[in-house]
N, C-alpha and C positions, 0 to 999 in steps of 0.2 A: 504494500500500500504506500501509495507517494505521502510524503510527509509537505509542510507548509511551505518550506524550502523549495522543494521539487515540483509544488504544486505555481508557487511564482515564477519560477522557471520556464515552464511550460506556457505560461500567460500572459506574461510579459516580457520574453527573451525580445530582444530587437535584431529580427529575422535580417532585415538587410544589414545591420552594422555588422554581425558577425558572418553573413555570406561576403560583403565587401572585404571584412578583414582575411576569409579562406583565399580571395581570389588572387589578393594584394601578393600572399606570403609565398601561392601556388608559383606567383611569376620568379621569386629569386632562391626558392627551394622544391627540392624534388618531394611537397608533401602535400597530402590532400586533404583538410580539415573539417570535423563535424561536432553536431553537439547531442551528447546520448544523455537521457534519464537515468534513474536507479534498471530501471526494468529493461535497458537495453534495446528503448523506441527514441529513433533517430527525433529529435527535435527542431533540428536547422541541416540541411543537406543541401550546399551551396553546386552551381553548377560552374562546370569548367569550362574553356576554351579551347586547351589541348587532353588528348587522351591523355587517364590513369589508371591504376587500379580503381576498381568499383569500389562504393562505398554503400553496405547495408541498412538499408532504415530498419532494421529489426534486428541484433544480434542474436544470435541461439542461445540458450539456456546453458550448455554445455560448451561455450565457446571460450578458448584462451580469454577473447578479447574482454569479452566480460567479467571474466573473474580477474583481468589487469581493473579494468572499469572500477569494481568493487573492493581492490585492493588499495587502487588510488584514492577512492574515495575513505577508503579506513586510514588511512597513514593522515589523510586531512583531519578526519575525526580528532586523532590523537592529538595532531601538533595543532591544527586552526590552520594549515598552510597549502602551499596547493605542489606541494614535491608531483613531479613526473616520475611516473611509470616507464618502463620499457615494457613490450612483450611484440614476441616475433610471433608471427601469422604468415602459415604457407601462404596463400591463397594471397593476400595483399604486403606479403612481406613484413617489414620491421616496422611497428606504431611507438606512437610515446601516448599517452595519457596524463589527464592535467585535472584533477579535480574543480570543481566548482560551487566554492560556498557561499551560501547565503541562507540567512533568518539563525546563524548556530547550525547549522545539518551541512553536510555534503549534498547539494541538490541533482549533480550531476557530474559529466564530464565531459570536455573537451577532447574529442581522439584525433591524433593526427596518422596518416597513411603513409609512407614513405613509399611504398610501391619498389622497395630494394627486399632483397632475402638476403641481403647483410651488409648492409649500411656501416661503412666508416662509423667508429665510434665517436671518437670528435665530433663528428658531425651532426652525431642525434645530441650529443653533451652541448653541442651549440643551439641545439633548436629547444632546448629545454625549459631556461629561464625566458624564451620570446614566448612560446606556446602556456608560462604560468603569468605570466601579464598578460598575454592573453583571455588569459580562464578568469585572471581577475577584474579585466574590465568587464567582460559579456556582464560576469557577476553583480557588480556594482549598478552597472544599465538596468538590469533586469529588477535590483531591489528597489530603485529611485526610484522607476519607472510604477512599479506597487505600490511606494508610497505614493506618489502624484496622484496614480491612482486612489488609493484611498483617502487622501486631501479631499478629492475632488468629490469622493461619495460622502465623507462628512460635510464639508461646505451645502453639497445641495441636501443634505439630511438638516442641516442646520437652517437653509433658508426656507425648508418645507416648514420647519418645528415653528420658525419666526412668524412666516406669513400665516400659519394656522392656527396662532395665537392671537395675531391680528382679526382675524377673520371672526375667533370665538370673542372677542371684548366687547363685541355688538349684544353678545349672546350672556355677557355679567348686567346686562343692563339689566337694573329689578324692576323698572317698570311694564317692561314684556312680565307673561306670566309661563307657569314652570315649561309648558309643551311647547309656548312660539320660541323659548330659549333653547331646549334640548332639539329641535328640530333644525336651529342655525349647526350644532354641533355634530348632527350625526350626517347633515347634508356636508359641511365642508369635509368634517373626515374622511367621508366616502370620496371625495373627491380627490383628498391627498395622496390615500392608501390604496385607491384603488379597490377597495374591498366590495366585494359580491353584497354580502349580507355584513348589519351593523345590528349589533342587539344590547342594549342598554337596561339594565333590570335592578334593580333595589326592590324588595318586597318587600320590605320592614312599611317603604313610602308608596306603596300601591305603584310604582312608575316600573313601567313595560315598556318600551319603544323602540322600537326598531326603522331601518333605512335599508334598500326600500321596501313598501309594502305596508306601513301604520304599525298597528300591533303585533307584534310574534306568534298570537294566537288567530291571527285574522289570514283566511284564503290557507289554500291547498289540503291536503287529506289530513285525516285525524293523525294518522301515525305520525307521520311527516312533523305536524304541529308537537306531536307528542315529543318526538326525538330530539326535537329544535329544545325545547323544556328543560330536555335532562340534558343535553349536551352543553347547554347553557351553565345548568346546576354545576355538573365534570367539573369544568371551569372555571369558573366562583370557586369552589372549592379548590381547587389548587392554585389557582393563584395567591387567593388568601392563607394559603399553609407554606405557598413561598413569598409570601409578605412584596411581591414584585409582581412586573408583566413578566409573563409565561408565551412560549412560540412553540407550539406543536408544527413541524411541516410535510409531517405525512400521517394525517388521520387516520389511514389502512393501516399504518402498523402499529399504531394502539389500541388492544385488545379491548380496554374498556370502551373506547370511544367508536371503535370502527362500528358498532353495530347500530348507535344514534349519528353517524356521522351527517348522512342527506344529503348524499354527492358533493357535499365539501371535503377539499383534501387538504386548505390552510387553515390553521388557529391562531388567533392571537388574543392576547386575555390579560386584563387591568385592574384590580380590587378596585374596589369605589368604599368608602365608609363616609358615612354622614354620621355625625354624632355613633349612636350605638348602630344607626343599620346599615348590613352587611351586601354589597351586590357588586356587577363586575359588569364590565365594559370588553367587548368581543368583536372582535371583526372575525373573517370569515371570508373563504377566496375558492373559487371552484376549480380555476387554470393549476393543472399538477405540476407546471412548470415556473411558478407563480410563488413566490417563494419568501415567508416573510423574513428578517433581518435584524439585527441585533437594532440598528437606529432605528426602525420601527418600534420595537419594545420602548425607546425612549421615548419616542415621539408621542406614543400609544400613549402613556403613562403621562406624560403632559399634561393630554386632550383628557384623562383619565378624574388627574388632580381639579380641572378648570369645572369638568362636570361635576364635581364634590361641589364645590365652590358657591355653583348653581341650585343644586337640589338643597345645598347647606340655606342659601338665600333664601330660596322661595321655601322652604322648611319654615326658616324665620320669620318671613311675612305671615306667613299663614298664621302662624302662632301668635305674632303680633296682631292682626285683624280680628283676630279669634277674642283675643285681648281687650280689643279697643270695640268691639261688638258688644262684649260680656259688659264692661263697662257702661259702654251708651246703655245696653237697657236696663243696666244696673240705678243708672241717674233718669234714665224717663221713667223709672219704676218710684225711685224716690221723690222726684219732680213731682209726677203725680201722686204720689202720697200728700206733700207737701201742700199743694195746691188743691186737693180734697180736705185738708185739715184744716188748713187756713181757710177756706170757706166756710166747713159746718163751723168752727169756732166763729168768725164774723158772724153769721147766718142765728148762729146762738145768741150771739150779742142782741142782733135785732129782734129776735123772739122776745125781750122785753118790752120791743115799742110795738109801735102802730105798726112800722112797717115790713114787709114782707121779704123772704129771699129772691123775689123776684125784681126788688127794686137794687139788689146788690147785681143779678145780672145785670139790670139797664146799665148803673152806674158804670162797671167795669164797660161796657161798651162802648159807654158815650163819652170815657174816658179814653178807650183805644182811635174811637172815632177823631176826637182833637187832635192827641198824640201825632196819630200821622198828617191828618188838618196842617200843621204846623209844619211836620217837617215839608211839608212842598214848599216852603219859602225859604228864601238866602240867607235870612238870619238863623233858623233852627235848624237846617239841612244838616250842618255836620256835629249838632249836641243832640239831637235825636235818632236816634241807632234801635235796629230790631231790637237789639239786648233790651233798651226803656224801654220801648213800648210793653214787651212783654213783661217786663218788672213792673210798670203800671198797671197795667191789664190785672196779676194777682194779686197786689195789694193792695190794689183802692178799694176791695171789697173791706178791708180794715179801716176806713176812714173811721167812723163810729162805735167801735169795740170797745172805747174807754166804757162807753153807757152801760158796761156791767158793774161801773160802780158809783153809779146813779142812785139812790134812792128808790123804789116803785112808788114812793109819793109823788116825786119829784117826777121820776121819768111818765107814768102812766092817768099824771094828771091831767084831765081833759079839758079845762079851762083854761085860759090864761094866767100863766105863773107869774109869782111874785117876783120882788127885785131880789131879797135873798136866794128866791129857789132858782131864780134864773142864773144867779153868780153860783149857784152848785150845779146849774144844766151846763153851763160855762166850762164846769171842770173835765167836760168828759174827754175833750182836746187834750189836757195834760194826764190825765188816767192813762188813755190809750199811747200817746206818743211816750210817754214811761215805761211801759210796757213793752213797746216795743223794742224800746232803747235796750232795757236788760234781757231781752230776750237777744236780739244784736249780739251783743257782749257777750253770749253765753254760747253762739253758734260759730262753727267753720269759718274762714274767708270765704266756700262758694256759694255761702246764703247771704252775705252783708249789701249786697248793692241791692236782692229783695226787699233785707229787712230796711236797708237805708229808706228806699221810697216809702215805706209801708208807715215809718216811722215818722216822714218829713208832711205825709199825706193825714196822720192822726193828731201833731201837733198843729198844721198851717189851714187847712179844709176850711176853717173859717173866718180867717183873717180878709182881708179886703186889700184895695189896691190905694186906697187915698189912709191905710192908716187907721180906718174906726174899727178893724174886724179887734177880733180875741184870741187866741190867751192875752198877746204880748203886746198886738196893736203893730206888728210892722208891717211896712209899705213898701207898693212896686216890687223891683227883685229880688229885696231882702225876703220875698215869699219865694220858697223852692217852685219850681214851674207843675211839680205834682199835684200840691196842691193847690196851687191855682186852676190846674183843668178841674181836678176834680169836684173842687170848689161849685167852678158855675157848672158842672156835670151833677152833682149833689142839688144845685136849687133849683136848676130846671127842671130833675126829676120830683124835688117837693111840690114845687108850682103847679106842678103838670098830673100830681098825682090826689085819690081824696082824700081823707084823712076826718078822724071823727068829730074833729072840730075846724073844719074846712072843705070846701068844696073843691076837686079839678079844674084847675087852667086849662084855658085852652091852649094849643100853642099859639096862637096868632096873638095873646096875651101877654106870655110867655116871653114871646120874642121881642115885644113891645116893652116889655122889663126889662131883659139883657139888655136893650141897644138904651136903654133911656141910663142904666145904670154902667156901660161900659165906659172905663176910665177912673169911678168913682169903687164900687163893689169888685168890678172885675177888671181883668187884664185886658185891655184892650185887643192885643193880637188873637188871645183866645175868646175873646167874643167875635172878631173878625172869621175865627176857623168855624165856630157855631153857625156862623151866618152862610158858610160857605158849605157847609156838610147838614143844613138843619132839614133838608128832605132826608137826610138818613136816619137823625132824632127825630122824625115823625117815625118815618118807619120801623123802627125798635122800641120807640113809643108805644105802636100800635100792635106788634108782635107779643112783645110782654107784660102787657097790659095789666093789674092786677084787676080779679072778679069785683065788679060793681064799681070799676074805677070810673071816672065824669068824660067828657070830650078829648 
C-alpha cells in the first residue's frame, strides 16, 4: 500500500521537468532515466530521440531491478539521504538507483539505464551524485507542489467558511422568526457543500427541517421516511459521543448504517446543543464519488455553532414573549381588579346619596369626553396623553367618596342645609382627597399617576375658576385640569339630572349655565370642549339616563 509520500509523488510529480531533465542528461551520457513507485509502476517514462534500451513501466515482482528499487529506498530510510544503488540487469545492462524522499518515507525512485553490460566504473561513480540531485529536486517539486496544492484547498475552504458566514448573519437576525432563519441556513449550506439532503433536528425544541423537501417526514414511502429517522438518530449519537463533526464516506460499509442508508453513500454530522437539548446537523451526498473532507467537518461545524446560536435566540424570544404575555395578562387581570374595586367602593360611596351608579358612569364619560375635547387643541395636545385620559376615565368615578364620612343627617337631608351642615357637606373634598393621599403612599409606583388624579379630582371637583369654589378657594390653574373637567362634568350631570328636592335641567338650560358661568365657575377652555362635544352629552345623557329622571 502507497504510503502519503508515495501517494504525492504520484500526484504531483512534475511530468515534464523531470522528462526535460531524462532528455537533457540522455544527450551527454549513455543513460536513460525514469521515475518508479514502491510497487515498481513507472511514474514518469520520458521519451527519446535516439534508440536505447527499453524502459518498463511495470517492473516484475521478482526483478533485480526492484529489489535494487527497494534497497535504495531502505538505505534512505536509515540515513534520510538518497545514496545510489548499482544493480546490473541483463536485459538493459548496468542501472544506478537514487531514492526519492518526501513527507519522512522513501516515496520512490529514480532508475537510470545505462544500456552497457559493464559500464566503466568511474563512470557510473560519476553519474551518481548528478542522478541524487536529481532525485532531490523531482522531490522537493513534487512536495511544494502539495503544498501549493493544499494552500490553495485551505484558502478556498477558508473563503467558502467566510462567505457562509456572511450569508448566515442575515439569518442571527431575531426579528425573522425560528423557520425564515433556519431556512436562510440550510439553503446557503446546501449551496456551499453541495449536499443532496440537509436534515436539521433538535427534539428536545420540536425543530425538524430539512433542504430540500420541508420536513424529513414529508413525501416519499414510509420506510424510506422511517430510515431517514434512525439514520438521523446513528448520527446524533455519534457525533455527540465524539463531542465533534463526524465524516462517514462510504455508508455501505457500515454495518449499522448501510441498512437505513436510502441511497446515500456521504455522511457528514455536527452536535447542535441549545441549552440542555440535544440534536445534530447532517448533510448527506448521493454521488459515490462525492467525497466529504476534513475542511468540511470544519466548515460543517461552523454553520453547526451559528445554528445553536439561532434556535438559542429564538429559544429566548419565545421564552421572553411567553414572559411578557404572562405578565400583560397578569396586569389586565389586576387592572381590572383595580378598576372593579374602585368602582363598587365609589359606587358604595354614593349609595348614601340620592345619586345613583349610573350617574358615576355618565361622569366618567363626560369626563373622557372633554379629556380628548381638549387634546384637539395646540395648547393640550402634548399634556394630554392616552395614559390621562385613561387615568381620568377610572378615577373621577372617586370625585365624591369622601361623602362616606358625611353625616346621614347631613348627607341625606332633603331640605336645604344649614351654614354649619353645609361647612361639614364642604368636608367631603378633604375626607376623600385624604384618603386618597394615604392610600397613594401606601401603593406601588405603577398605581400613583391613578391615584394622583383620583386624589387631585377629590380635593379640587369643587373649586371654581375666579377663586369662590372650596376647600381652599384656589383659582384658574392653580386647579389641576382633572378637576376642572370633572368639575363642570359633575354639575352638568346634577343640573341635568332629578333629584328629591329638585327637578331635571334641561340641557338647553344646562348649556345656558355653563356658557353664562364660563370664566367665572368654570375653565373657560373646558367649557369651550362642552360646547364643542355637547351632542355627545346629550347622547350619554340620554343612554344613561336614570329611571324617572326629567328632560
Amino acid at each position: 500500500m502507497l504510503g502519503k509520500g508515495s501517494k504525492i509523488l504520484r500526484e504531483h510529480l512534475d511530468i515534464q521537468l523531470a522528462s526535460d531533465m531524462a532528455r537533457s542528461l540522455a544527450r551527454v551520457l549513455p543513460i536513460r532515466l525514469t521515475v518508479y513507485d514502491p510497487e515498481g509502476t513507472s511514474v514518469c517514462s520520458p521519451s527519446y530521440d535516439s534508440p536505447g534500451p527499453p524502459i518498463p513501466s511495470q517492473i516484475a515482482c521478482n526483478s533485480p531491478l526492484l529489489e535494487a528499487v527497494h534497497e535504495a529506498m531502505a538505505r534512505a530510510d536509515g540515513v534520510r539521504g538518497s545514496e545510489c544503488v548499482t544493480v546490473g540487469d541483463d536485459d538493459r545492462g548496468v542501472g544506478l538507483v537514487a531514492p526519492i524522499w518526501i513527507e519522512g518515507e522513501s516515496a520512490g525512485a529514480l532508475v537510470g539505464f545505462s544500456g552497457q553490460a559493464a559500464a566503466p566504473a568511474g563512470g557510473l561513480d560519476g553519474m551518481r551524485s548528478l542522478l541524487a540531485s536529481y532525485a532531490r529536486v523531482l522531490a522537493e517539486d513534487a512536495r511544494n507542489r502539495h503544498l501549493v496544492g493544499d494552500l490553495g484547498k485551505e484558502v478556498l475552504a477558508r473563503y467558502e467558511e467566510i462567505s457562509l458566514v456572511y450569508k448566515l448573519h442575515d439569518a442571527l437576525d431575531i426579528s425573522k422568526d425560528r423557520n425564515q432563519a433556519l431556512d436562510v441556513v440550510l439553503n446557503s449550506v446546501a449551496q456551499t457543500l453541495d449536499a443532496s439532503l440537509l436534515v436539521l433536528s433538535v427534539p428536545g425544541l420540536r425543530v425538524s427541517r430539512a433542504f430540500p423537501g420541508g420536513e424529513p417526514e414529508e413525501g416519499g414511502e414510509r420506510g424510506a421516511r422511517f430510515g431517514l429517522q434512525v439514520l438521523t438518530e446513528i448520527l446524533e449519537r455519534r457525533s455527540r459521543e465524539a463531542a465533534e463533526g463526524i465524516v462517514i464516506n462510504d455508508l455501505s460499509q457500515d454495518d449499522e448504517i448501510r441498512p437505513v442508508a436510502g441511497g446515500f453513500s456521504h455522511a457528514l454530522a455536527a452536535p447542535i446543543t441549545v441549552d440542555r437539548d440535544h440534536g445534530v446537523f447532517v448533510a448527506l451526498r448521493k454521488e459515490k464519488d462525492s467525497r466529504f473532507f476534513a475542511g468540511d467537518i470544519r466548515l460543517f461545524g461552523t454553520v453547526a455553532a451559528q445554528a445553536a446560536i439561532i434556535l438559542g435566540n429564538a429559544k429566548a424570544m419565545e421564552t421572553r414573549q411567553q414572559l411578557l404575555a404572562e405578565i400583560e395578562m397578569r396586569n389586565t387581570e389586576l387592572t381590572e381588579t383595580r378598576d372593579v374595586s374602585v368602582f363598587a367602593l365609589a359606587r358604595l360611596a354614593e349609595s348614601r346619596d340620592y345619586e345613583t351608579g349610573l350617574h358615576l358612569e355618565r361622569i366618567r364619560m363626560y369626563a373622557a369626553l372633554l379629556a380628548n375635547g381638549l387634546k384637539e387643541t395646540e395648547e393640550y395636545a402634548d399634556y394630554i396623553t392616552p395614559e390621562y385620559v385613561a387615568d381620568l376615565y377610572r378615577s373621577s368615578p372617586l370625585h365624591d367618596i369622601g361623602k362616606v364620612g358625611i353625616p346621614d343627617s347631613v348627607l341625606l337631608k332633603p331640605g336645604k342645609l344649614t351654614p354649619d351642615e353645609w361647612e361639614i357637606m364642604k368636608t367631603h373634598t378633604t375626607i376623600g382627597g385624604d384618603t386618597l393621599r394615604d392610600a397613594e403612599n401606601l401603593v406601588q409606583t405603577q398605581g400613583r399617576s391613578f391615584l394622583s388624579v383620583g386624589r387631585a379630582i377629590a380635593y379640587c371637583h369643587h373649586e371654581k375658576w375666579d377663586g369662590s369654589g372650596y376647600p381652599t378657594g384656589v383659582a384658574e390653574d392653580a386647579i389641576p385640569l382633572s378637576a376642572r373637567i370633572v368639575g363642570l362634568a359633575d354639575a352638568y350631570d346634577a343640573m341635568t339630572s332629578k333629584r328629591c328636592y329638585k327637578e331635571a335641567f334641561s340641557h338647553e338650560k344646562t348649556r345656558e349655565i355653563i356658557v353664562q358661568d364660563s370664566g367665572s365657575h368654570f375653565d373657560p377652555d373646558v367649557a369651550e370642549a362642552f360646547l364643542a362635544e355637547e351632542a355627545e352629552f346629550v347622547d350619554i345623557k340620554e343612554r344613561l339616563a336614570d329611571a324617572g329622571s326629567g328632560p
